[in-house]
C-alpha positions in Angstrom: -19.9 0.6 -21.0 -18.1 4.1 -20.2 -18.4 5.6 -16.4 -20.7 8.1 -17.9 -22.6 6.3 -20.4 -23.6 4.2 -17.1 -24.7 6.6 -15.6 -27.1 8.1 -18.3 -28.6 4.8 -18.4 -28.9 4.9 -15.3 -30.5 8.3 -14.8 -32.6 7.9 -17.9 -34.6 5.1 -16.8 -35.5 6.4 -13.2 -36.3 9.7 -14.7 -38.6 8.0 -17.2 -40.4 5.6 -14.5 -40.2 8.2 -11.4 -42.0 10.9 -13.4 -45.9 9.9 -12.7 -44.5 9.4 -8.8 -45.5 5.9 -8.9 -44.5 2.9 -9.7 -46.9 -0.2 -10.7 -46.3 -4.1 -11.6 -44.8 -3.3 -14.5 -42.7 -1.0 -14.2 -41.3 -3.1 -10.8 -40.3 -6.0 -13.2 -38.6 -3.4 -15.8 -36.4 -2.0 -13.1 -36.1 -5.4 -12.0 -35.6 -6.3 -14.8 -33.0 -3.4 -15.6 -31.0 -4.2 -12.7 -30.1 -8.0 -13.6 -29.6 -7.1 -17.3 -27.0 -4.3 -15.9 -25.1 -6.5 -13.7 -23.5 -3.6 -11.8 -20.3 -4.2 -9.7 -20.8 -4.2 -6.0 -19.0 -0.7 -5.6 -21.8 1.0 -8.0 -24.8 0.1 -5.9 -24.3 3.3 -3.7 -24.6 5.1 -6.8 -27.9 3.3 -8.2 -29.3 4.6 -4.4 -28.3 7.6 -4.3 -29.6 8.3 -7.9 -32.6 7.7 -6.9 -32.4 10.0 -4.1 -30.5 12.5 -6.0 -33.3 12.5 -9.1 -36.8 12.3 -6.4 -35.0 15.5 -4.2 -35.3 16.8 -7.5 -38.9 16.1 -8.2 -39.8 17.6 -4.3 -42.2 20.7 -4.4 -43.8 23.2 -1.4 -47.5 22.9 0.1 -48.1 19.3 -1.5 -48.0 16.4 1.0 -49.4 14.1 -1.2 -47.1 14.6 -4.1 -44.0 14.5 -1.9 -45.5 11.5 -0.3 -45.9 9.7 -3.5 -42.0 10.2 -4.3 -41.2 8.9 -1.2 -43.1 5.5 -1.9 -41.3 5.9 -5.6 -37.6 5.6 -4.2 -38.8 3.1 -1.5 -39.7 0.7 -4.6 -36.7 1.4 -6.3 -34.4 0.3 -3.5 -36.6 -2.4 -3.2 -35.6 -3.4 -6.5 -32.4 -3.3 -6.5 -31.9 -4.7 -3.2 -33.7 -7.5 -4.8 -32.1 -8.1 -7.6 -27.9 -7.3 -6.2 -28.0 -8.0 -2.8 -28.6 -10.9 -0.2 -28.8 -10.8 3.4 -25.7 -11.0 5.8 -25.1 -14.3 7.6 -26.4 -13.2 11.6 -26.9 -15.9 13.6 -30.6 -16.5 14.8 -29.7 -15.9 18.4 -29.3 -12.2 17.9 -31.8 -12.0 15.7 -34.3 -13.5 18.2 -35.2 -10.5 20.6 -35.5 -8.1 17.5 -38.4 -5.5 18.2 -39.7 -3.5 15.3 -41.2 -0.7 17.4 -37.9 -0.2 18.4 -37.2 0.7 14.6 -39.8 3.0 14.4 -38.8 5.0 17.8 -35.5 5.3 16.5 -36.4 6.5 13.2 -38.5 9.4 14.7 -35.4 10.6 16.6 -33.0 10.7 14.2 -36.0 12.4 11.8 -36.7 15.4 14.3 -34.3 17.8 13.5 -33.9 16.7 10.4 -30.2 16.1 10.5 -27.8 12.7 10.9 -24.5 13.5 12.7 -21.3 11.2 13.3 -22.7 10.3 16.6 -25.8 9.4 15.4 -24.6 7.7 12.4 -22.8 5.6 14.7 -25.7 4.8 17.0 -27.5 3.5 13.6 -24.8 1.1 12.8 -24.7 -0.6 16.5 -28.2 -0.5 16.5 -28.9 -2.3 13.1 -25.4 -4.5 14.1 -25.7 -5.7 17.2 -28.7 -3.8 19.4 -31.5 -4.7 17.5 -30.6 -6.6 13.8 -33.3 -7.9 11.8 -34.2 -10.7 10.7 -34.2 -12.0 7.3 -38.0 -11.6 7.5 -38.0 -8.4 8.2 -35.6 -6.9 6.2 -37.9 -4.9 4.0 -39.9 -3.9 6.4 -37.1 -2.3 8.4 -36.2 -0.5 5.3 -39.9 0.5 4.1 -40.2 1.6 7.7 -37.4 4.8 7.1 -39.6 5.9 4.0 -42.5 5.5 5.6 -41.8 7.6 9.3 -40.2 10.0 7.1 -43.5 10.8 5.4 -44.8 11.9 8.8 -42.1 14.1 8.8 -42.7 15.8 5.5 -43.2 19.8 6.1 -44.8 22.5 3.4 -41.3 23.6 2.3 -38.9 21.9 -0.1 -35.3 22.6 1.3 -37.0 21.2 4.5 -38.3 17.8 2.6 -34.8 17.6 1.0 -32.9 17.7 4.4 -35.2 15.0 5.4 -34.6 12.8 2.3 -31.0 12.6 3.2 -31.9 11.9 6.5 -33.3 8.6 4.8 -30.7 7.8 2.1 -27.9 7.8 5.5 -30.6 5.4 7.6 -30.7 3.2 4.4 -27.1 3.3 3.6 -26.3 2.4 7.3 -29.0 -0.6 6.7 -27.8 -1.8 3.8 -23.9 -1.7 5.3 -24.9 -3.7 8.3 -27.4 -6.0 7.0 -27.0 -6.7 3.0 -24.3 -7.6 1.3 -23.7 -7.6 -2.7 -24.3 -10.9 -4.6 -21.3 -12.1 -5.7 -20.2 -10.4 -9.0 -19.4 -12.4 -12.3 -18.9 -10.1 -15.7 -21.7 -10.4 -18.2 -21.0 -12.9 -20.9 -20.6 -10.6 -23.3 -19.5 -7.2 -24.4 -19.1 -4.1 -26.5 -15.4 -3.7 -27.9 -14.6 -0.9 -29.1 -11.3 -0.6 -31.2 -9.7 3.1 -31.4 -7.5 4.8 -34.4 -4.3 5.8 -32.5 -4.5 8.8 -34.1 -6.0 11.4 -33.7 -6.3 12.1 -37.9 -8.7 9.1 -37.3 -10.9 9.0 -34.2 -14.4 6.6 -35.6 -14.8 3.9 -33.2 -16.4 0.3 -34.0 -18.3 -1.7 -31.8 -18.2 -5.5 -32.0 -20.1 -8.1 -29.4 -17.5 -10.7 -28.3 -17.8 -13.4 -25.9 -15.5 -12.4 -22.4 -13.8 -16.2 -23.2 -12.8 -15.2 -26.4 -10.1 -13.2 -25.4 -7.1 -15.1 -26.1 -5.1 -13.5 -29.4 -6.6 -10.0 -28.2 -4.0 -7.0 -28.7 -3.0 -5.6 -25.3 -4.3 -2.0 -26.5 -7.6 -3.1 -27.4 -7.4 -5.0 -23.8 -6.5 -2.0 -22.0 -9.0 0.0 -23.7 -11.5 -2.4 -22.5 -10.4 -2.1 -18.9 -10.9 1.7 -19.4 -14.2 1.0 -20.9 -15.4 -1.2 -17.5 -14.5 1.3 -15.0 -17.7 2.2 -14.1 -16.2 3.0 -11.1 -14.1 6.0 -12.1 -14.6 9.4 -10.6 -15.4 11.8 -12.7 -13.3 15.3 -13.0 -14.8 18.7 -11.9 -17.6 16.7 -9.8 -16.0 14.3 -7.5 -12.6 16.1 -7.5 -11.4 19.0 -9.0 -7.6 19.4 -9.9 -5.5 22.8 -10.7 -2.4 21.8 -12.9 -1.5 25.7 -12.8 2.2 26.0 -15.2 4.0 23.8 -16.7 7.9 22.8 -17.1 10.5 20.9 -18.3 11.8 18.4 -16.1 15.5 20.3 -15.1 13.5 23.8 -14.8 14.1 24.2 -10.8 11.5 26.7 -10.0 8.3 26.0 -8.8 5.5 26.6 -10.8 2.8 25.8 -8.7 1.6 28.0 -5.7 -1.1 25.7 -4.9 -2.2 22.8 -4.3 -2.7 20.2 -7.2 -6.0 19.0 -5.7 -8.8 21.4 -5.2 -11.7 19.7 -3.8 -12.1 16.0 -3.5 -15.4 14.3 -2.3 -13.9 11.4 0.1 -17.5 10.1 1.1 -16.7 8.5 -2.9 -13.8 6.4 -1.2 -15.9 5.5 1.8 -18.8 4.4 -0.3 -16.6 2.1 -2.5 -15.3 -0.9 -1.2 -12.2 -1.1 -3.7 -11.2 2.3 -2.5 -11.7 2.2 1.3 -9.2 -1.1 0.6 -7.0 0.4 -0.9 -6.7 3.6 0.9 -6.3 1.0 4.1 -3.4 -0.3 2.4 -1.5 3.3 2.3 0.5 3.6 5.4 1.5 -0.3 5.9 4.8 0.5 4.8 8.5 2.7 5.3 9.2 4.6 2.7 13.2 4.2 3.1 14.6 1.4 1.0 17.5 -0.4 3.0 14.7 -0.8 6.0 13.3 -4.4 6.0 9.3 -3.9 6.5 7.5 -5.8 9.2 3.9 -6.6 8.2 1.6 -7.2 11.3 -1.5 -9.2 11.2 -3.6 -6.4 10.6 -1.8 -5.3 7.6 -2.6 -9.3 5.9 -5.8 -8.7 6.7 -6.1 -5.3 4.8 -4.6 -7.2 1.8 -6.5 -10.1 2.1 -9.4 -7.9 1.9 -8.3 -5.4 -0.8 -7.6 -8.6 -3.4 -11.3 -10.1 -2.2 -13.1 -7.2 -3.4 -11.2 -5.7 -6.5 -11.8 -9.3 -7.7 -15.2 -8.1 -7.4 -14.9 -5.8 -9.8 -15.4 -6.2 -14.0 -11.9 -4.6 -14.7 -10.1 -7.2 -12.3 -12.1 -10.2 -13.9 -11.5 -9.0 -17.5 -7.7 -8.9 -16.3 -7.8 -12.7 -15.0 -9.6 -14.0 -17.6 -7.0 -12.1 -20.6 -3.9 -13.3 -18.0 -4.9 -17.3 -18.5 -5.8 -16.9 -22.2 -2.7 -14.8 -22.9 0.1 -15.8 -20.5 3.2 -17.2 -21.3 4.0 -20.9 -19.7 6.6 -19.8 -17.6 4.2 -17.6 -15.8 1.6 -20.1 -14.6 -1.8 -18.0 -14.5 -4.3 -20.1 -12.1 -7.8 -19.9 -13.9 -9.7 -20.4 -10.4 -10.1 -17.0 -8.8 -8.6 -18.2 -5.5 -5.7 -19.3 -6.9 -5.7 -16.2 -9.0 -5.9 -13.7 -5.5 -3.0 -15.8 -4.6 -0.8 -15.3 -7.5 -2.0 -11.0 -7.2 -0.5 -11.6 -3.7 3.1 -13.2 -4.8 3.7 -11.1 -7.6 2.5 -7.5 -6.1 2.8 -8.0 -2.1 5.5 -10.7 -1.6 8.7 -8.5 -0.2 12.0 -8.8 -1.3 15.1 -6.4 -1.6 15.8 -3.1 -3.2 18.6 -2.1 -1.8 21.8 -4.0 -1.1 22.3 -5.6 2.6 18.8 -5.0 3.0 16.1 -8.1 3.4 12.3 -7.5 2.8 12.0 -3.6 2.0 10.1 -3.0 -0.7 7.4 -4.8 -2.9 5.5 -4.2 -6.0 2.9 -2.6 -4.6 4.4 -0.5 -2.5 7.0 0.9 -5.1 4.4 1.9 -8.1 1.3 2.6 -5.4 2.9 4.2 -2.8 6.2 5.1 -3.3 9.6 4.4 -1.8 13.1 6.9 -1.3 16.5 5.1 -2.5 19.7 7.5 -2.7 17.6 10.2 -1.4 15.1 10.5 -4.3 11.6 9.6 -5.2 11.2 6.1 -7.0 7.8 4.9 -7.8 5.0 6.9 -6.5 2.3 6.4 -9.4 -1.0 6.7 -8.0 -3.1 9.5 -7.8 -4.9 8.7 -4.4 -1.4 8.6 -2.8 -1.1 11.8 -4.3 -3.2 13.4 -2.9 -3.5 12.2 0.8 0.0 13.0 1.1 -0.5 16.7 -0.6 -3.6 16.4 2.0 -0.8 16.6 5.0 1.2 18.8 3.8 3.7 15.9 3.1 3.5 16.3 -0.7 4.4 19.7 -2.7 3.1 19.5 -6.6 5.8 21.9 -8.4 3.9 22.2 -11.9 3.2 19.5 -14.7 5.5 18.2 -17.2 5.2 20.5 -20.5 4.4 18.1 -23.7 7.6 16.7 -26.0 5.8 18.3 -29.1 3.9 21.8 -30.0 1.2 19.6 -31.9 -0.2 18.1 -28.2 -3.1 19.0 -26.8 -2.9 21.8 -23.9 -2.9 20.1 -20.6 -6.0 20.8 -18.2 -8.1 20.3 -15.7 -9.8 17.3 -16.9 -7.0 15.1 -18.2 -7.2 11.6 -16.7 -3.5 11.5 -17.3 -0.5 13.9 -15.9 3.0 14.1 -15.8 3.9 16.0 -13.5 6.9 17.1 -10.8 6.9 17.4 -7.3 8.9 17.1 -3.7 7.7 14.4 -1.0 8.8 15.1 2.2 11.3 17.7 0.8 12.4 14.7 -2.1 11.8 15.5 -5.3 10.3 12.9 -8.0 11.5 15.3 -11.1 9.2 13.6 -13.4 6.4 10.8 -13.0 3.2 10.0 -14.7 -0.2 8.8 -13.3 -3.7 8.4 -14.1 -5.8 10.8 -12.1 -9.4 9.7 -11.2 -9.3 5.8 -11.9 -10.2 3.3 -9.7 -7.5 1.1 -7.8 -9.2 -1.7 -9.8 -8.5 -0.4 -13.3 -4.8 0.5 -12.4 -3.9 -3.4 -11.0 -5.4 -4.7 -13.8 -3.8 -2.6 -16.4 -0.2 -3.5 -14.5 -0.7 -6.9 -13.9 -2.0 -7.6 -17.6 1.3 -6.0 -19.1 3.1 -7.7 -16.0 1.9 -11.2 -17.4 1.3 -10.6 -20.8 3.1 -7.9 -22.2 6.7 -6.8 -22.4 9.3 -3.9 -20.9 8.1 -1.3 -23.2 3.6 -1.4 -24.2 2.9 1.1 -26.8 -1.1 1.4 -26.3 -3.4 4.1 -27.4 -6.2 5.2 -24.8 -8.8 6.9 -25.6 -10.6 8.3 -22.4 -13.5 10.4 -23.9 -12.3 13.8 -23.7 -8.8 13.1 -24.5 -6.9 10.3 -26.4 -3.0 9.5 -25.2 -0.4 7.6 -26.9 1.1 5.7 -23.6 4.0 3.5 -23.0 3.3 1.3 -19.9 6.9 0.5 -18.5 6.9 -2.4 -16.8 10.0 -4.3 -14.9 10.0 -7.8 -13.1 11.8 -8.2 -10.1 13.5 -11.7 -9.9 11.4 -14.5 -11.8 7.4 -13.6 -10.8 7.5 -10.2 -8.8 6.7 -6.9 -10.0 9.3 -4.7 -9.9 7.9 -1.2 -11.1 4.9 -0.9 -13.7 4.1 3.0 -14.9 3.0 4.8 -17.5 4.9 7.1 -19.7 2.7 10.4 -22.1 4.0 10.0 -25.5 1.6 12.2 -27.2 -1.6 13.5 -26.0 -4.6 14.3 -28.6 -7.9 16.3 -28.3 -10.9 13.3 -28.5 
């Protein structure tokens, strides 16, 4: 299922049950119902929220309490619902649990409510306070949630902007509920799903769908695999609404000048990396390391935790599953793929974050994950540098100057614009210049390991593959270099051609 063919789904069935502003028996069991038929990654179930929010803000009106009352109630069950269904309570022990006063809840909630607005200190205050001050217990979890919805409705005024300001007053309480006291279930892939095998040309662009069993994967070509790590990337950002990007002119490679005044990112939404565990991970994981080869990196205790926790909870995720279970059907012997997911984290660990040596004389300066993630300087140029949240934290600080993208081999490509999900481009770092790289823009850390690690273990030095990413379709080579026996040296991916979908 596509990013944005999850999302319709999505949409169309809470528009469909929210419209009467109420929600009976059986339309409960159908979103329940829904839910466990879905089976929605851990890092989607901010989105299934804030739907819900999104969609009954929507259906708000002036001078009717009752109606905007009603579509309280109607997101209330909804998060019930899927609360239910994809997540469980967090371990507390009883002995905090024990003094736990609901009134308390409800005195809190009519602070926060009064002036209709949640800052950072307040935010804050709601985290210790569901954490530590006052946590619930399991048996009254939904009531401390059903309490939010239902002070707000005392708070409901005669004027819609008013009503809406209140409603995200409510979706940050039950966001900062869910964060300290739910977790997600833990995540296994549906048993099946829908392949869908792509023309590489563009001459040719029909699609089929066949149902195959997730087991059944061993013999599968590595571009039908990679097309069906694009296709489970539900939790891709989507161009021109979570970020906006301005590739400006293009060049070829040796052309010196710049042709680029501004930046290469316009806007970016960052609450999407804060609300996605596989992105706050990773984005943890960014300044952990020197950028110099020749300097031997010391990784603190900290820094194994952030990786520790990264590897836990992109395993979470469909892509990284689909990736382990392709890895053990279609490995080679000599690389020893572990079919148990623990052992799995720890072979993700060796061949991506186990140091070695770059440079000559030097011990422990680089890895795989830094060199295609977050880039390294040998001989006083860019190496690496492949991922386009690196890209843009360091254009963020003014470390990071995009010069232009890279102008297509043949007349016959498509034009290069705002919307691609892939870009070769040019630019200096730190006053370095990286004269030509390519990276997928808008894909979740999740997607890119997989995709890496697949052609790491299964494929070869040069993987011709065909993508097809909605709007566009790209003829790809994904390089990809070992370092010693079972390390990654660099994985990356080269524009052959680029199509019009």
């Amino acid at each position: 299922m596509t990013t944005t063919v999850f999302k319709t789904k999505i949409e169309t069935l809470y528009r469909r049950i929210m419209a009467d502003l109420t929600i009976d028996g059986e339309e409960a069991q159908e979103l329940v119902d829904f839910f466990t038929e879905l089976n929605p990654p851990p890092d989607t179930l901010v989105l299934l929220r804030a739907t819900a929010f999104r969609i009954g803000s929507e259906l708000l009106v002036d001078d009717d309490r009752d109606r905007n009352v009603s579509i309280l109630r109607t997101i209330n069950a909804v998060v019930h619902a899927l609360e239910k269904c994809r997540m469980q309570p967090r371990e507390v022990p009883s002995s905090a649990t024990d003094s736990f006063e609901e009134q308390k809840v409800t005195d809190l909630y009519k602070t926060l409510f009064t002036d209709l607005s949640i800052d950072a200190e307040e935010n804050e205050e709601l985290i210790s306070f569901f954490s530590t001050k006052n946590p619930p217990p399991v048996d009254k979890l939904i009531i401390t949630r059903a309490s939010a919805f239902r002070v707000g409705s005392d708070f409901l005024g005669d004027d819609k902007q008013t009503n809406i300001k209140l409603l995200r007053c409510i979706n940050v309480v039950v966001h900062d509920f869910e964060q300290c006291c739910l977790q997600p279930r833990p995540y296994h892939m549906t048993p099946t799903f829908s392949t869908r095998v792509t023309s590489s040309k563009p001459s040719s662009t029909s699609t089929a769908k066949t149902t195959t069993k997730v087991g059944n994967v061993r013999g599968v070509s590595l571009e039908d695999a990679v097309q069906r790590l694009w296709d489970l990337d539900v939790n891709r950002l989507s161009p021109n609404e979570d970020y906006v990007i301005d590739v400006q002119g293009g060049k070829k490679p040796y052309w010196k000048e710049d042709n680029a005044r501004d930046p290469l990112f316009t806007r970016v939404d960052e609450r999407q990396f804060r609300n996605r565990p596989t992105y706050k991970a990773f984005c943890a994981l960014l300044d952990n390391y020197i950028a110099e080869t020749g300097v031997s990196e010391v990784v603190t205790n900290e820094e194994r935790r952030e990786t520790s926790t990264f590897l836990r909870v992109v395993m979470e995720t469909a892509p990284m599953q689909y990736c382990h279970q392709y890895c053990v059907a279609n490995a080679p012997k000599s690389k020893h793929v572990p079919s148990d997911r623990a052992g799995f984290i720890k072979f993700l660990h060796k061949i991506w974050f186990k140091l070695y040596s770059r440079s000559r004389g030097s011990r422990g300066d680089s890895s795989g994950f830094e060199h295609v993630f977050v880039g390294e300087v040998k001989n006083n140029a860019v190496s690496g540098f492949h991922n386009w949240l690196q890209l843009y934290y360091e254009e963020k600080k003014s470390a990071l100057d995009y010069r232009g993208y890279i102008k297509p081999r043949s007349r016959s490509d498509a034009r290069t614009d705002d919307d691609d999900h892939v870009l070769t481009l040019q630019f200096n770092w730190n006053g370095i210049e990286k004269t030509v790289g390519t990276s997928f823009i808008g894909t979740s850390p999740e997607f890119e390991l997989a995709l890496y690690t697949m052609c790491f273990v299964a494929g070869e030095e040069n993987n011709a593959i065909t993508l097809d990413t909605g709007s566009d379709i790209f003829d790809l080579n994904i390089r990809c270099y070992q370092m010693g026996k079972d390390m990654v040296g660099t994985s990356f991916p080269e524009a052959k051609a680029h199509y019009e979908a």
